[in-house]
N, C-alpha and C positions, 0 to 999 in steps of 0.2 A: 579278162573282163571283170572278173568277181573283187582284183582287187583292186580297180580305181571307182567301184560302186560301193557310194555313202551307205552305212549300215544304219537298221532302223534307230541305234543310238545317237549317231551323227543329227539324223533327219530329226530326232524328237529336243535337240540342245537345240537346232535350228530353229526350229519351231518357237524355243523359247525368248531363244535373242532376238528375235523381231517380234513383238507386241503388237495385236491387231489395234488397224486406225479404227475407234467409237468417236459418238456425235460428242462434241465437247461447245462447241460453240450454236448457238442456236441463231436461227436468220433473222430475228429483229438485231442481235451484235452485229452479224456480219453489215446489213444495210447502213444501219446507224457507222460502222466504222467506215467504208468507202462514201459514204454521200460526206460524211467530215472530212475525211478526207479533200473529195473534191471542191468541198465546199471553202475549206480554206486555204488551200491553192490557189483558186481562182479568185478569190479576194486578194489575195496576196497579189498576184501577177495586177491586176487591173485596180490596188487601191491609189495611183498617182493618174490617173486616167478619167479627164472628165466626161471619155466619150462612153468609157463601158461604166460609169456613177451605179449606171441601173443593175446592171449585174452585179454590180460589186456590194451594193445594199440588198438586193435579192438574198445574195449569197450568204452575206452578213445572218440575216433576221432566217436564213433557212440553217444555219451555223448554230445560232440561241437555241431554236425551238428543238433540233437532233441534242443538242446536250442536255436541256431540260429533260426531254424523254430519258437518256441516257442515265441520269439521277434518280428516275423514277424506277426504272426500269434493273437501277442496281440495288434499290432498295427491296423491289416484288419479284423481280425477274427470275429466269431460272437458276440453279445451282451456280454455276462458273461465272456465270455475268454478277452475283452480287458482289458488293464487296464486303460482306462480310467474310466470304468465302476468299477474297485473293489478298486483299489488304491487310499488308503484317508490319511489326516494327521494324526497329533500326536491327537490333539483332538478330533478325530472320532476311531482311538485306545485307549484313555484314555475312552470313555463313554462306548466302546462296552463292556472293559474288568470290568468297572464296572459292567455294566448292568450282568455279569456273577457272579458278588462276589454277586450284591443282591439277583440272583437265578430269574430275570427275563429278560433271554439272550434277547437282539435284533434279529432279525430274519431278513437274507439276503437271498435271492433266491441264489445269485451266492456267493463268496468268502467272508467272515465277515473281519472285518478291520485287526484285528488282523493276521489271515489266511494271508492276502496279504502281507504282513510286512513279512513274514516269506519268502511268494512266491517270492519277488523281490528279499531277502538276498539271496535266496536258488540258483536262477538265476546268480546272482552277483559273488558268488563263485563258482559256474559251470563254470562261462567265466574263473574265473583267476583260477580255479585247472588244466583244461584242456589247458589256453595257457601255463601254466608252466609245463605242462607236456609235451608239443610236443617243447616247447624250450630246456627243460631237455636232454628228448631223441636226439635232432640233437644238443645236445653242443651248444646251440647260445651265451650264454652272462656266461656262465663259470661255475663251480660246485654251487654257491649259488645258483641257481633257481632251486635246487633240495629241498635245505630247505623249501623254497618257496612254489611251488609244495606241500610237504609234509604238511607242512602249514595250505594250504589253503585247502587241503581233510579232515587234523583234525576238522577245524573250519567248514567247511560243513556240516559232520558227528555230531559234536556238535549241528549243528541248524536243523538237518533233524531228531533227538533224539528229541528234543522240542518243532517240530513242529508233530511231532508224538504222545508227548504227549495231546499237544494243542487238535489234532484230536480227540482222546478219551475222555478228560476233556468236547470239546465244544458236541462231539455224548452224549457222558451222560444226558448232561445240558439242550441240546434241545428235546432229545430224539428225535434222529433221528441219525440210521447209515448213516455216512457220507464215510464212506469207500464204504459200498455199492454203493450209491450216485455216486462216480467216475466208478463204475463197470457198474453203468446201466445209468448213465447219467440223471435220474430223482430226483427230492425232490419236500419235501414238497411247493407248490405254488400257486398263480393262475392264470389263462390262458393268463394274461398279461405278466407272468413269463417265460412262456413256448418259448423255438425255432420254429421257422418255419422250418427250417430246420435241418438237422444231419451229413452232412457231410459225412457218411459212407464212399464214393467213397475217397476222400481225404485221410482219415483215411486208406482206403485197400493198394492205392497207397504208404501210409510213410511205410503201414509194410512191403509190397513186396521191396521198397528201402534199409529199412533196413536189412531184409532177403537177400537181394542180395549184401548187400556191406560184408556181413560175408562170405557169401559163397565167393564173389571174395577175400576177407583175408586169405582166409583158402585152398585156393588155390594155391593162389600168394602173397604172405605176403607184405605188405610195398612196392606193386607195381612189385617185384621179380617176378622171374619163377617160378614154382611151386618145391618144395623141395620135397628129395624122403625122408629122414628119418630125425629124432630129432634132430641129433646132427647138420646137416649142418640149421637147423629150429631156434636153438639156439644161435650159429654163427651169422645168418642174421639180427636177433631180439638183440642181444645183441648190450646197450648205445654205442657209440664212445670211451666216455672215458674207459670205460669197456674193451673195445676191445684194445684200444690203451696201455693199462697195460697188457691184457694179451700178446701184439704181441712183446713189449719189456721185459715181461722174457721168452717168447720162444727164442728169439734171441739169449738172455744172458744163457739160457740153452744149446743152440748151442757151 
């Protein structure tokens, strides 16, 4: 019996090669990352769709207002979230992604170089798919910002594909679900890695804002009164230019 029992030596290396999970991620990151998440999903899925228009501008202007915070939030926010903290040059993305080809990753408590590289492009196209979509929608500078617009959601979708796979590739590599990680706001670290704080109350506040700016769209669309059926829902929602073709062959039907 004595000798297939780990000796206190064994048990105290064990101890070492696993690193307890501390708070790394505080819960204004985590909401702000799955409400974007969802939020530009669902635009994506329903932007060729004049029937879900409303959700898909919801989505939109709830898309803007999460990255806006986002910006703000990485300039004040806690440790890991800012970017001063994860945002490195070319030569700290050149060593990290080596350190993956030799198969002995670096290890970041918050965002890996590479990861942020993605973070900032991911950011970057958020600002210009959603100002090209609310210039789109009110006609400001003419049909080309609808190319634009469309554009710049392809190219988004391209780098949120790559950074998706990044996520899987580097979860394999470190062995550690990193998906999980944004779900509970822990990884692997040590207590110097860890938050004092978590933000919850922040984090309640963005969802109850964002739960309530849907329910006020779904009310009062586009600031409107509230509509009784679909068809005057679609009317309201429907582009300028859109409208302005349809009300010159009603005329000429006339």
């Amino acid at each position: 019996m004595n000798a297939i029992s780990a000796s206190p030596a064994e048990g105290a290396r064990a101890d070492v090669a696993v690193p307890p999970r501390v708070l790394v991620w505080d819960a204004p990151v985590r909401v702000f990352h799955w409400l974007a998440v969802l939020s530009f999903f669902g635009a994506w899925i329903t932007a060729e769709s004049e029937r879900w228009r409303l959700l898909h501008v919801t989505l939109g202007y709830t898309l803007a207002g999460l990255v806006a915070f986002r910006l703000v939030w990485g300039l004040l926010g806690t440790r890991h979230a800012r970017f001063a903290n994860f945002v490195r040059g070319p030569k700290a993305v050149a060593r990290y992604l080596g350190s993956l080809v030799r198969g002995r990753p670096e290890h970041h408590a918050g965002h890996n170089p590479a990861g942020a590289l993605a973070i900032v492009g991911l950011l970057a196209l958020a600002v210009l798919v959603t100002f090209s979509g609310w210039v789109t929608y009110h006609e400001v500078w003419g049909e080309w910002t609808e190319d634009l617009h469309e554009g710049a959601a392809n190219a988004m979708m391209a780098l949120v594909l790559v950074h998706v796979a990044g996520v899987v590739v580097s979860s394999w590599l470190h062995r550690e679900n990193l998906v999980a990680g944004m779900v509970s706001g822990r990884k692997p670290g040590t207590p110097a890695d860890a938050l004092r704080r978590g933000w919850r109350g922040l984090a309640a506040l963005m969802l109850a804002a964002v739960l309530g700016f849907w329910w006020w769209q779904w009310r009062a669309p586009l600031g409107g009164a509230p509509l009784d059926d679909r068809a005057a829902s679609a009317q309201r929602l429907e582009p300028p230019q859109e409208r302005g073709r349809r009300q010159r062959r009603d005329r000429h039907d006339d």
